[in-house]
N, C-alpha and C positions, 0 to 999 in steps of 0.2 A: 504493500500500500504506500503512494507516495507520502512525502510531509508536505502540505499545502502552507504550511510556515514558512520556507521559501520558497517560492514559487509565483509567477508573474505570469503576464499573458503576451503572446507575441500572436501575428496572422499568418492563416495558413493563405493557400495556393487560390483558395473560393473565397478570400475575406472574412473566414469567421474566426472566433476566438479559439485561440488554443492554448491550453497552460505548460511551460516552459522554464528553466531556474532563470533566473533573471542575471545569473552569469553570462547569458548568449546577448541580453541585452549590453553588457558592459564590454565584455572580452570575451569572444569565441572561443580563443587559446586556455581561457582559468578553467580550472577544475572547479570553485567554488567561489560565489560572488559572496560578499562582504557579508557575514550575518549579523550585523548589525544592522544595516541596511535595511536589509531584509525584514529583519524584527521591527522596525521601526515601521517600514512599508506594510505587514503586515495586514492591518487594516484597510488600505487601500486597496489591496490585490485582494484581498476577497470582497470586495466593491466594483472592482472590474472584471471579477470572476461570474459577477449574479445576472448575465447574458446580455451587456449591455452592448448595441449592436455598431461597430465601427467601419470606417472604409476603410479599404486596401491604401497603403502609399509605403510605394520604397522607397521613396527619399529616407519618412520620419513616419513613424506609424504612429497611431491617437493613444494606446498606451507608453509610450515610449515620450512623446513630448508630455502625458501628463504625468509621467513619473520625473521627467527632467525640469518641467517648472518647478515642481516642491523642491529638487534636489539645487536650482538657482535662487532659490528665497532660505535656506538652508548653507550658503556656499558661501554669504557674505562677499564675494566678485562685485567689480565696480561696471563692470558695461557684460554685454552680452556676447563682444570677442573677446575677454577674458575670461566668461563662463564656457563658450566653446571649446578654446586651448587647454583650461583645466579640466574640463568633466566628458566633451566631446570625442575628445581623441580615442576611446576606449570604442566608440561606436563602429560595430559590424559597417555600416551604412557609410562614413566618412561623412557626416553631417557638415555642408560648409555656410558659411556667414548669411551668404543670400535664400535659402530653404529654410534657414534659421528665422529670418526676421518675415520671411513671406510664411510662414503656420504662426508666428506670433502676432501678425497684422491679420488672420485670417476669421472672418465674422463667423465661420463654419466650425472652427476651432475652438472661439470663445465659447459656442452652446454648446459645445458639449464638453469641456472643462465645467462648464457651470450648470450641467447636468452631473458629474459625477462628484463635484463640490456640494450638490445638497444630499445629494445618495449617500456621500460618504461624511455628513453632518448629520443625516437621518440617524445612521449608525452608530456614532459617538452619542446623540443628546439619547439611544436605547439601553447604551451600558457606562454613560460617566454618573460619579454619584449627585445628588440632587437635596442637600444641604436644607432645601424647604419644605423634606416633605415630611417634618416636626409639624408643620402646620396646615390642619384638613382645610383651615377657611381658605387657601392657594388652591387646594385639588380643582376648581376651573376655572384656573385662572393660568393664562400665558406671558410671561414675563418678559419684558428684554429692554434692555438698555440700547439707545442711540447715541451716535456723535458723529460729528465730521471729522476727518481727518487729509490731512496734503502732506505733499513731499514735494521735493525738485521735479522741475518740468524735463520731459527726457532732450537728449542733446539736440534733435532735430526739429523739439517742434517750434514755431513760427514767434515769433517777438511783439508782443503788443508795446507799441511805442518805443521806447526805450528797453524797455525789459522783457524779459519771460514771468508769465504768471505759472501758479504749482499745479501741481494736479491736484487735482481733490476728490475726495469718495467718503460718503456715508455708510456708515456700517451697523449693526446691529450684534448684540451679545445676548445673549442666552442666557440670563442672569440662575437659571436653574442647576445651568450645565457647564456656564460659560466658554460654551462654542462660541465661535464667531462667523456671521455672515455677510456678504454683501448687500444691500439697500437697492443706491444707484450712485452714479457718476455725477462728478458736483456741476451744475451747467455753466461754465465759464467763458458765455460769452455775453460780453458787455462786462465784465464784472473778472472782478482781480478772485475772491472767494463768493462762492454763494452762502447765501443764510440758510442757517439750517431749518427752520420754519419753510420759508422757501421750498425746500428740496422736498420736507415732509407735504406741503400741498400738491407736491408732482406727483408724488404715491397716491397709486387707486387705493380702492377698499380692499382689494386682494392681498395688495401688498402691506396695506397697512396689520391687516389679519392673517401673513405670515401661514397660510393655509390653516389657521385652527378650526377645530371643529365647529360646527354651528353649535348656540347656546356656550360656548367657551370664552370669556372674558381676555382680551388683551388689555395689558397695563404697557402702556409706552413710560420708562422713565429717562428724564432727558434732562440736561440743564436748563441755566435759565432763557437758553436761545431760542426754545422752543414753548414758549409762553405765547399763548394766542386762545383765549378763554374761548371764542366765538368756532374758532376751527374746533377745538376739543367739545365743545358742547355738539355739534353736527356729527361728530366722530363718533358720542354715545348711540346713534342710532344703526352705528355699524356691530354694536360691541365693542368700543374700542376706545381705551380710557388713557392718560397720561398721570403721571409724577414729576414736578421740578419743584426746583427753589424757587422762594416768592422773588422778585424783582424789587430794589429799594426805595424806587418812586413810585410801585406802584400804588392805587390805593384803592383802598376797599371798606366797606361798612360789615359789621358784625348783623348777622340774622337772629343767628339760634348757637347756643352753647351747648353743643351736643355731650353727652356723659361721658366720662372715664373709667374702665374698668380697671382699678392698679391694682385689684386681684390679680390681674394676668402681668406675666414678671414683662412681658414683652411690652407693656406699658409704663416701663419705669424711663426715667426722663423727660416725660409728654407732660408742657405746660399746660396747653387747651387745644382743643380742638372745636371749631368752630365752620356754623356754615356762612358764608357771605356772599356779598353781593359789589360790582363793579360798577363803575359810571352809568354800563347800558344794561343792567339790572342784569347781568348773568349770576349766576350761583355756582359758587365754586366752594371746595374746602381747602380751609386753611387749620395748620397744624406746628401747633408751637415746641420744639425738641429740643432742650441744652445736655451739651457735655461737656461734662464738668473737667476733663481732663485736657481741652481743647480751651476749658472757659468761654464756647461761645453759643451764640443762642441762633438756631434755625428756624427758618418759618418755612413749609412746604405749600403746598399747593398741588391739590388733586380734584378731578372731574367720578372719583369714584367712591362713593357712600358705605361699605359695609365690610372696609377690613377695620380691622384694631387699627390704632393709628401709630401706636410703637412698632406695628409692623411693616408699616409702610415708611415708618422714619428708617429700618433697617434694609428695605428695598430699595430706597433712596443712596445711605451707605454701601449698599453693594455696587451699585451706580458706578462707584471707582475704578473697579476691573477692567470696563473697557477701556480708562485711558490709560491702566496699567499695560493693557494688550498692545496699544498705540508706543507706548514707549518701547515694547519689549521688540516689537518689528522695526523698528528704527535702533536702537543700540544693540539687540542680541544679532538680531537677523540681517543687518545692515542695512533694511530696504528702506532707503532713505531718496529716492531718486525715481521717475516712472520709466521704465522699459524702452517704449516705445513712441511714436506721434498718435499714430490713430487709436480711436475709440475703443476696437476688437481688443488692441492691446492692452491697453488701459483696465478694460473689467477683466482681462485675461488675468491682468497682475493682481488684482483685489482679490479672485477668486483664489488663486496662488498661495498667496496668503494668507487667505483664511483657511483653503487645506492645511497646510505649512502649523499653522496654532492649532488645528484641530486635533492632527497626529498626535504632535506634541503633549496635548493635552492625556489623549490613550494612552500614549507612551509611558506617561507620567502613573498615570491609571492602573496600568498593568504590569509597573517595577512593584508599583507597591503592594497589588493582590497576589500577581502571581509569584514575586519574588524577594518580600519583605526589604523591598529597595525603597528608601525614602530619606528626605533630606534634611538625618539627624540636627546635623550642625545651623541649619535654618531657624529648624523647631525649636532648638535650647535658644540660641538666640531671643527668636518671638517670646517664648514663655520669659525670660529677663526682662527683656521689653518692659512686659505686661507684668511682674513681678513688682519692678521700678516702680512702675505707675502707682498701682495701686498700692503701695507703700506711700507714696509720696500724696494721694487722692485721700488716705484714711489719717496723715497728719491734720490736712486740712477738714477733718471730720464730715470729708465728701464718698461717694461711693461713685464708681463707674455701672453704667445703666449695662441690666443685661444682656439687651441684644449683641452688645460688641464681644460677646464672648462666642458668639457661633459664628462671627467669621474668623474661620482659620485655615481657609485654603489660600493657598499662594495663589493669586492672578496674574504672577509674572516669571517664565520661565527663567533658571538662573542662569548665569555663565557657565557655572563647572559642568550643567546637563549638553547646553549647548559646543562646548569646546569639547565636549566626551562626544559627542556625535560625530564632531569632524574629523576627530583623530583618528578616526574609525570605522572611519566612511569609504575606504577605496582600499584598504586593508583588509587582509583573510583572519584577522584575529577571534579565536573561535569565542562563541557566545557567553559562557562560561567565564571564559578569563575576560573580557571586556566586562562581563556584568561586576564580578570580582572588584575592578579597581575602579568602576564608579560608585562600587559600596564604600570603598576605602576616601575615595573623595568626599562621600556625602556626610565620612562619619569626622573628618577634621574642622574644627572652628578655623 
């Protein structure tokens, strides 16, 4: 019986899939491709294994550029003929510069990258763990976090005025799972960034609803760029509700002082909670949050009636992650810069990406189920952290509120995971001893 642990898909002679070690993909000549790699890939190769249907092309076949995007958002390379020289050369194919940038400009390419970028985010949000489901009043409700994010404009594309403006892209996180997805493309023309309000009114109601079920509750939580009482109130008729921070001009009148349950611990910190009302008589809730080890005082703002409100002040906190994601693609991963000029390319790299953190994510997931791998020396860290604090919180005859004690997943992949991958990456070092000295790595302060 084969191991389907490593193993990849290459096309036969009729265009259909066929599974193959993913050494034939690298080097014809090796007896065994990288199992690390491999390990890593894992999930994805059985994602491209569940009959999804490709063309023929000898140039560069459709699993072959989707396994070499992850592996150039992974490679930290500055251009795309530095990713060739270093990663390409192994190719059966001899992939050169021009086939290279014509399947990364190709519209045909990007759908189906961004077909198996949701396939294979299907499959992570089915087995990563899900931190809120302490809480039934969530079971229908879909959660995710927004934000814009840019990078450098790629080398070719065109100069407004004097300068180049960035690329930009709206993304979404999975506050359940903290997958990450793509949105849309920022619309930059006329315009150096767009506003992220803006971009949210381009999204249909499909997109806004992220395909949840009917009767399933979407909470969009966002900053406070995305304040627009009149959109979110039209939004409830989708299902589809928002979380940000109040704004400091804006103003608002008090309706109703709705109760407090501070029986429930997830209500400790909640000054009030109240409902109110805007210049053009809209109704929204506002919810007042301090923490005390921050010393400062929040005010939320939600279009959504019947969570706790210490719950929502910690859906709010989790909020953070995805711009912890944002840093982590630009300092761990380097992707600091877009690809390409056209469009194709452009969602090709977002999707790229959020592949790239999704793995990562699994990878994360399944050191620590399957292999008692986890990043000792992070965790003692954290727990001083928070040892400090709260020593220093109980002089002051303060208590830290307890929602900030259930987050304690890392939202941001570290350096030693990421530099243990590359070391690792084009190397026969068997499985075993590579897992070995990242345990060793994760058990040192």
């Amino acid at each position: 019986m084969r191991d389907r642990k490593y193993l990849t898909i290459v096309l036969t002679e009729g265009g259909g899939p066929k599974i193959a070690p993913m050494a034939q993909l690298i080097d014809p000549q090796a007896g065994t491709s990288s199992e690390v790699r491999d390990f890593f890939f894992q999930p994805l190769t059985e994602v491209l294994e569940s009959g999804i249907g490709f063309r023929k092309c000898l140039t560069l076949s459709d699993p072959e550029w989707i396994y070499s995007g992850v592996e150039r958002v992974l490679s930290s390379v500055r251009s795309g003929r530095e990713f060739l020289q270093c990663f390409f050369k192994w190719l059966p194919s001899g992939i050169a510069v021009s086939p290279y940038f014509k399947a990364l400009n190709s519209p045909r390419r990007e759908e189906k990258v961004a077909q198996v970028d949701r396939l294979l985010r299907q499959f992570a949000d089915q087995r990563l763990p899900n931190p809120f489901k302490i809480f039934p009043e969530l079971d229908g409700f879909e959660l995710y976090a927004g934000d814009g994010h840019y990078v450098k404009n790629a080398t070719h594309d065109p100069k407004t005025g004097e300068t180049h403006w960035p690329t930009g892209h709206f993304f979404a996180m999975d506050l359940k799972t903290q997958t990450l997805r793509s949105l849309c493309s920022a619309d930059a023309k006329g315009r150096k960034k767009e506003h992220d309000m803006r971009a949210l009114k381009r999204l249909d109601r499909d997109q806004l609803r992220q395909g949840a079920p009917v009767k399933t509750k979407v909470l969009w939580v966002w900053d406070k760029a995305a304040i627009d009482l009149n959109f979110w109130k039209k939004s409830k008729q989708s299902g589809v509700y928002f979380l940000c921070l109040k704004k400091e001009n804006q103003c608002t009148e008090i309706v109703k002082e709705r109760e407090i349950d501070f029986e429930q611990k997830i209500n400790e910190g909640v000054q009030w909670d109240h409902l109110v009302v805007d210049r053009r008589g809209i109704q929204v809730r506002e919810i007042g949050f301090y923490n005390p080890s921050e010393g400062l005082h929040y005010v939320y703002q939600t279009s959504e009636m019947t969570l706790p409100p210490g719950l929502l002040a910690l859906l709010y906190t989790a909020r953070w992650g995805i711009e912890k994601i944002f840093d982590e693609t630009k300092t761990k991963f380097n992707e600091q810069k877009s690809w390409a000029t056209s469009e194709a390319a452009k969602k090709t790299q977002a999707h790229f990406v959020c592949m790239a953190h999704n793995l990562t994510l699994l990878l994360e997931q399944r050191l620590d189920s399957e292999h008692g791998i986890r990043n000792e020396a992070e965790i003692q860290r954290k727990q001083k952290r928070e040892e400090t604090l709260v020593q220093e919180l109980e002089k002051q005859e303060e208590s830290r509120p307890w929602l900030y004690s259930l987050l304690r997943r890392f939202s941001q992949t570290t350096f030693k995971l990421v530099r243990w991958l590359r070391s690792h990456w084009k190397i026969n070092t068997s499985l075993p001893d590579a897992l070995a000295q990242l345990n060793l790595l994760y058990a040192k302060l």
